[in-house]
C-alpha positions in Angstrom: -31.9 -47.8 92.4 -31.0 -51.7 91.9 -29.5 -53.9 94.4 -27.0 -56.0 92.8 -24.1 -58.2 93.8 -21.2 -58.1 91.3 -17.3 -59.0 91.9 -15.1 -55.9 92.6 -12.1 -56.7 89.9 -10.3 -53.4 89.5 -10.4 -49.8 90.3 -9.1 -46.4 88.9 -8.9 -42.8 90.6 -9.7 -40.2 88.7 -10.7 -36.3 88.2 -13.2 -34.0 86.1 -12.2 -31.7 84.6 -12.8 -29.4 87.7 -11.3 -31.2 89.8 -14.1 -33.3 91.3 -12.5 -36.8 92.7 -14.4 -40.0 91.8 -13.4 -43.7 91.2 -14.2 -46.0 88.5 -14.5 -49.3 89.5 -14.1 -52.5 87.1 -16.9 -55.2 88.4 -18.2 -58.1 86.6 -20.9 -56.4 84.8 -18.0 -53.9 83.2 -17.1 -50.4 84.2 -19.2 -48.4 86.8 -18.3 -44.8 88.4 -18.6 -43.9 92.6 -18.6 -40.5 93.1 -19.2 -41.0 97.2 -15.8 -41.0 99.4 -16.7 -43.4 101.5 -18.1 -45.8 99.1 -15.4 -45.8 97.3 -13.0 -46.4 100.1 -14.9 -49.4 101.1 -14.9 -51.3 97.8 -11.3 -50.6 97.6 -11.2 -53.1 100.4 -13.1 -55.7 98.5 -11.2 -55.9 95.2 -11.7 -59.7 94.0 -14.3 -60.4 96.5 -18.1 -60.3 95.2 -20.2 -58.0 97.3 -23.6 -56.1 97.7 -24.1 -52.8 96.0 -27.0 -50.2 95.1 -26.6 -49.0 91.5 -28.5 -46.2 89.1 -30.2 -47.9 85.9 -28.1 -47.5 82.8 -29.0 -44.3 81.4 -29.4 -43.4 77.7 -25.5 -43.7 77.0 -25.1 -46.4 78.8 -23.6 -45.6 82.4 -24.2 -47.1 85.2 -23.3 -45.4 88.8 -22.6 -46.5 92.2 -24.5 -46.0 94.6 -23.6 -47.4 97.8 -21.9 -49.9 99.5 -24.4 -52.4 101.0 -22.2 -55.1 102.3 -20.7 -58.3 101.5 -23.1 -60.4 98.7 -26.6 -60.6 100.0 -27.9 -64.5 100.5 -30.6 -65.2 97.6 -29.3 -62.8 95.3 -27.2 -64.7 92.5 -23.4 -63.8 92.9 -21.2 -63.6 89.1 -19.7 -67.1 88.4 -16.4 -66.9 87.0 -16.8 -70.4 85.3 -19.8 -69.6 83.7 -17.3 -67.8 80.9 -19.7 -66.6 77.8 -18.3 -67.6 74.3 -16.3 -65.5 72.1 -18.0 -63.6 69.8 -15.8 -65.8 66.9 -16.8 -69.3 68.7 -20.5 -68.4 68.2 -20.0 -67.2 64.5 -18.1 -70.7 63.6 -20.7 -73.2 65.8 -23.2 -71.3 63.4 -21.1 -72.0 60.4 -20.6 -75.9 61.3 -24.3 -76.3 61.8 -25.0 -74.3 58.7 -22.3 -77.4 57.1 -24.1 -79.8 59.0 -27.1 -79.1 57.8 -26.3 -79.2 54.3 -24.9 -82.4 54.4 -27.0 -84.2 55.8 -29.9 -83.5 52.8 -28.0 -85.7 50.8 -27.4 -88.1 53.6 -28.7 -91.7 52.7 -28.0 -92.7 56.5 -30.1 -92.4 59.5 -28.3 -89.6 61.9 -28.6 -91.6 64.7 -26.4 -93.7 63.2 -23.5 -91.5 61.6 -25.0 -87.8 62.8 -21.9 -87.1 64.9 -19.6 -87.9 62.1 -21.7 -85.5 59.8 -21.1 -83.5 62.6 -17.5 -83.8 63.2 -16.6 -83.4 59.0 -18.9 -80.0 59.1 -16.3 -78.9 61.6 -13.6 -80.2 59.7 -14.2 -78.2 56.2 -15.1 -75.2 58.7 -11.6 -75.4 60.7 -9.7 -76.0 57.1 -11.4 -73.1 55.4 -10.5 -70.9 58.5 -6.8 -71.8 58.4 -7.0 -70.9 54.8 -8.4 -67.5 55.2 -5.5 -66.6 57.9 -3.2 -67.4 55.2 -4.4 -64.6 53.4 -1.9 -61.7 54.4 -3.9 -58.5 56.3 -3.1 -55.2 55.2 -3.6 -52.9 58.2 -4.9 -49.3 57.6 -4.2 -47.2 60.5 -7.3 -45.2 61.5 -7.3 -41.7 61.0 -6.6 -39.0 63.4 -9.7 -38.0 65.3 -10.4 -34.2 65.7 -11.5 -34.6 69.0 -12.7 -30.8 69.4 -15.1 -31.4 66.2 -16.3 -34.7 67.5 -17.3 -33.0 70.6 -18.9 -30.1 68.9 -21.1 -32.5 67.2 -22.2 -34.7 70.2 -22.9 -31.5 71.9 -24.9 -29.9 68.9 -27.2 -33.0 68.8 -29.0 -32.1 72.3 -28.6 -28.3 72.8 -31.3 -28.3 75.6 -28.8 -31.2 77.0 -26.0 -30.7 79.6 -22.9 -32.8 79.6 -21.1 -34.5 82.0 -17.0 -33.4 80.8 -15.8 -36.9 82.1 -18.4 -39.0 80.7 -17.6 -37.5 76.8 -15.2 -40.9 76.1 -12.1 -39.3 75.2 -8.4 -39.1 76.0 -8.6 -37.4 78.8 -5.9 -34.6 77.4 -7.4 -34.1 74.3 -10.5 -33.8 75.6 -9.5 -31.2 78.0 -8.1 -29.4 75.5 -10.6 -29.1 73.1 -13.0 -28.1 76.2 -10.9 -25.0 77.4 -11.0 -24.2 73.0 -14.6 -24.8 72.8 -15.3 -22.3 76.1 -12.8 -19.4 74.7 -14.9 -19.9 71.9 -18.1 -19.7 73.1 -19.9 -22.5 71.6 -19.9 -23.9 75.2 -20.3 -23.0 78.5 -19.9 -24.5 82.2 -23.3 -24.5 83.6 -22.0 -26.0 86.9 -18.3 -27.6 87.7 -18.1 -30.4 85.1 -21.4 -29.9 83.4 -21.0 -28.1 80.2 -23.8 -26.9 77.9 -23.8 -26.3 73.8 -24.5 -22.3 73.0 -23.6 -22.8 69.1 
C-alpha cells in the first residue's frame, strides 16, 4: 500500500461484466480504479481538488487501485503541480535534433562560443524548424487499421498464462465486443468463470 497525494480530475461509473459496480477515477498520475462505495463517493466530492489517497503498487500490467480515501493532501508529502507541464514527446525529439545541429556546427566554427554560441544556437533551430515545415508538406496517406478480432485477441492473452485468472474489466477492450467475445469463449469452453468477473483459460 502507498500513500500518495494526486489531483482528482475526472471520474467514470462503470460495471463488470457481472455486474460488480466500481469507479474509475482520472488523477494526475493517469487512470486508477475504486472498487469501495464509500471511497468512491468521497473522491466524487473532490474532483479538481488534490487530496490524500492509499493506493496498490502497479501490478505486472500496469494497474494501479484505490485504496482508500485518506483525506485532503497530507502536509510534507509533495502535491502534482499543474505548471510543472512535462514536454511533448515531439519538443524533446526536436531540442535533440537542434543540439545534434548545434553541435555540428560549431566543429567548423572559427569563433569562440562565448562569443557567437547562441547564434550557432539559434541557426541549428532554424534549419531544424525549416526542414520540419518541409516534411509537413509532404502529403500523409492514412491507412485505416485493421479490424481487430477481439475474441481471438483474447484467446491469446488468456493462452499465455493458463495457471492465470483474469479480471473481465481489466482485458482493455470495447466493452461490447469484449462482452461478446466472453459469453462466445464460455459457450465454447475455452473459458470459464472461476468467480463473478474472474475468468480462467481451459483451452
Amino acid at each position: 500500500m502507498e500513500k500518495r497525494n494526486l489531483e482528482i480530475l475526472n471520474y467514470e461509473d462503470k460495471k463488470t461484466q457481472t455486474g460488480k459496480k466500481f469507479v474509475r477515477f482520472q488523477t494526475s498520475e493517469g487512470w486508477m480504479s475504486s472498487w469501495d462505495t464509500k471511497t468512491s463517493d468521497a473522491l466524487k466530492e473532490h474532483v479538481d481538488e488534490t487530496v490524500c489517497i492509499s493506493v496498490t503498487p502497479e501490478d505486472s500490467k500496469g494497474f494501479t487501485n484505490i485504496l482508500k480515501y485518506l483525506g485532503p493532501a497530507s502536509e510534507g508529502e509533495e502535491k502534482p503541480s499543474k505548471s510543472a507541464a512535462k514536454p511533448s514527446g515531439h519538443a524533446t525529439m526536436y531540442v535533440s535534433y537542434a543540439k545534434d545541429v548545434f553541435c555540428a556546427l560549431a566543429l567548423n566554427y572559427k569563433g569562440t562560443p562565448e562569443q557567437n554560441g547562441m547564434d550557432l544556437m539559434n541557426h541549428a533551430i532554424k534549419l531544424v524548424k525549416t526542414a520540419k515545415e518541409e516534411f509537413e508538406k509532404v502529403p500523409v496517406v492514412v491507412v485505416p487499421p485493421k479490424p481487430v478480432n477481439v475474441k481471438k485477441e483474447i484467446t491469446k492473452i488468456l493462452a499465455k498464462s493458463p495457471d492465470e485468472t483474469f479480471e473481465i474489466v481489466k482485458l482493455e477492450f470495447d466493452e461490447e465486443k469484449r462482452t461478446e467475445a466472453i459469453t462466445s469463449l464460455l459457450e465454447t469452453g475455452l473459458i470459464f468463470e472461476s468467480k463473478p468477473g474472474f475468468i480462467r483459460y481451459l483451452g
